[in-house]
N, C-alpha and C positions, 0 to 999 in steps of 0.2 A: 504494500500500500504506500501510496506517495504521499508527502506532508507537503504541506503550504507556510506561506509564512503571513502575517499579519496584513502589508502588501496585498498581495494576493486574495486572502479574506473579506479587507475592506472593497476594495476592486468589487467581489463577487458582491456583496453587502450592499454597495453604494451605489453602484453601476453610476458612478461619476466619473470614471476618466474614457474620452471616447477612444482612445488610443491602446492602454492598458485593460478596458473590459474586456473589448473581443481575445484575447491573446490569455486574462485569464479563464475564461469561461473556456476554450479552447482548452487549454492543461485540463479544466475540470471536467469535460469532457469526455478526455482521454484515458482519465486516470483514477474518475469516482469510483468509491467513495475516498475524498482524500482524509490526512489525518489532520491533527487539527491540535497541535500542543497548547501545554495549559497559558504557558507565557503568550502564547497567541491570545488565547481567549482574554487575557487582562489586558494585553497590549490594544487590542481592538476594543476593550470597551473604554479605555482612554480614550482612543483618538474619536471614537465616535461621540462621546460624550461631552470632550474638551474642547474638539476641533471641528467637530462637525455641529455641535450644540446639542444633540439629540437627546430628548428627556427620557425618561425612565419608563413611561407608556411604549414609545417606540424600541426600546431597548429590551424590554420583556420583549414584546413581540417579534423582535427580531432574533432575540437569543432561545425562545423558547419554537420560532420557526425553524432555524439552524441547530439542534438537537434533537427534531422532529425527523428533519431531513434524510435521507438515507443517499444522499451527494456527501454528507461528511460524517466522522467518526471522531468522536474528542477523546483527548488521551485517558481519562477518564469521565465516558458519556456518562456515568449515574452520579456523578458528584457534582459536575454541571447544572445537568438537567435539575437536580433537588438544590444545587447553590440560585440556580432562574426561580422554583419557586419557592423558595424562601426569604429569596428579597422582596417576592411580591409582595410579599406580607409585613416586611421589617420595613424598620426606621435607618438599618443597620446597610452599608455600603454593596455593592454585588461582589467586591472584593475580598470583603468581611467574610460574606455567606459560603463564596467559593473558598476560603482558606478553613474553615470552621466544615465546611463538606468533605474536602480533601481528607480533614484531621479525622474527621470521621471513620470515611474510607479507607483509612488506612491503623485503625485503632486506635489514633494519638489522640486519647479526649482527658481532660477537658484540655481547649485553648485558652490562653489567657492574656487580655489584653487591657489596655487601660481606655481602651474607645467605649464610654457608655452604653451605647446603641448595639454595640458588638458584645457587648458584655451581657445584654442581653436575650443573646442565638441561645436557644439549645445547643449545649453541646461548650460554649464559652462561660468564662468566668472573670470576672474584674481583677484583676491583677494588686 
């Protein structure tokens, strides 16, 4: 399976560059389902968020249509997918949710942080 990079993601995401879409839709294409590393997923919802302005409504539905998807594969799809809805619900960042999903995922609980909001994820504790 072939990986993309955040580039490439937003490209597919934004379909704003006329030059760079065709070219990556083309790779994806070719090569779905691609994979989709986690720094990808933070890095993209930076720039869609920072630089693009994109609110948190289009942000859900963009991230919970791209784990739906079967064009891609995230490096881990259940931590994701449950990091999308669990921000739906929180005060607490998509950042927060995915680092508190991961810990999950992978046994390391509790997280503990000093972000109020993150503090209070399931699964997190106020440091």
């Amino acid at each position: 399976m072939a990986a993309i990079d955040t580039n490439l993601f937003v490209r597919l995401l934004t379909q704003d560059n006329p030059a760079l879409v065709p070219k990556a839709e083309a790779y994806l294409l070719a090569h779905a389902p691609v994979w989709i590393p986690i720094p990808v997923v933070v890095e993209t919802h930076h720039v869609l968020t920072k630089l693009y302005g994109w609110g948190k409504p289009a942000m859900l539905a963009t991230l919970r249509a791209a784990t739906n998807s079967r064009q891609f594969t995230f490096q881990d799809q259940a931590a994701v997918a449950a990091a999308v809805e669990l921000w739906s619900k929180a005060k607490a960042g998509f950042v927060d949710c995915l680092n508190i999903e991961l810990a999950k995922a992978n046994g390391q609980e509790p997280m503990a942080t000093f972000d109020r909001d993150a503090a209070k994820l399931p699964g997190a504790v106020r440091a």
